[in-house]
C-alpha positions in Angstrom: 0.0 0.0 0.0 1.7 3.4 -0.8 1.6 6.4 1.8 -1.3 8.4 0.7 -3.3 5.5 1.3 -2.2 5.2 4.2 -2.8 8.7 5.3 -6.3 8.6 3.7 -7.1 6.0 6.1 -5.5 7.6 9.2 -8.6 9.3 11.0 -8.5 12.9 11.3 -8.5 13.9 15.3 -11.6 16.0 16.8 -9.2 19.3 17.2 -8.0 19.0 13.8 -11.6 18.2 12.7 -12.8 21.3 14.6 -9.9 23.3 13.3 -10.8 22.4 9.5 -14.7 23.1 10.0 -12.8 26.8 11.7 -11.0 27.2 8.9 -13.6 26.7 6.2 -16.1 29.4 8.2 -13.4 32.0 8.2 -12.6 31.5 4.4 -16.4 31.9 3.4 -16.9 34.9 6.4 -14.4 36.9 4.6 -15.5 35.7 1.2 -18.7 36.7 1.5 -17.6 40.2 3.4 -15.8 41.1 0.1 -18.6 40.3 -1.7 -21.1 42.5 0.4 -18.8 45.0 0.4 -18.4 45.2 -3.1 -22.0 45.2 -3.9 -23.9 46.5 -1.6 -25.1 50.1 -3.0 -26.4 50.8 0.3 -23.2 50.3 2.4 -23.8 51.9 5.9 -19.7 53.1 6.2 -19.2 56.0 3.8 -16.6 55.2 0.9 -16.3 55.8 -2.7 -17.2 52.8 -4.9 -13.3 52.6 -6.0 -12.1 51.6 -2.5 -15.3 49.6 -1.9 -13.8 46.9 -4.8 -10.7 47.5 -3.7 -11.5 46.3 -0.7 -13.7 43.6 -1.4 -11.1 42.2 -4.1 -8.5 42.0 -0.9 -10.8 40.3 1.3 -11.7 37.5 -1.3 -7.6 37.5 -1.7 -6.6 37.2 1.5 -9.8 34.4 1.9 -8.3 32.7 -0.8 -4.8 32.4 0.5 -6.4 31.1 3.7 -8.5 28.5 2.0 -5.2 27.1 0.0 -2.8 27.1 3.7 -6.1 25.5 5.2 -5.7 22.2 2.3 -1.8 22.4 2.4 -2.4 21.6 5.9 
């Protein structure tokens, strides 16, 4: 049997269980912030539509980067 099958068989523990579960609510909280943030034409905070994509684009960046460490790991 080669090592991944090994591995695949190996069950996960209940903190790194819990930590994956953590992991996949952060990436979709801040996906779906940028998201909002982007277009929401009502936005409560008072910026210009330029920085609103701006900043939506780097929280769907920086939720991507986590989502990619969170299956590295």
């Amino acid at each position: 049997m080669s090592l991944n099958k090994e591995k695949e068989k190996i069950q996960k523990s209940p903190a790194k269980r819990f930590l994956f579960i953590l992991g996949l609510t952060m990436f979709t909280l801040y996906f779906v912030l940028g998201v909002i943030i982007m277009f929401w034409k009502d936005f409560p905070i008072d910026m210009s539509q330029g920085y609103r994509i701006a900043f939506g684009v780097l929280l769907i960046g920086y939720s991507f980067i986590r989502f990619v460490r969170l299956l590295r790991s």
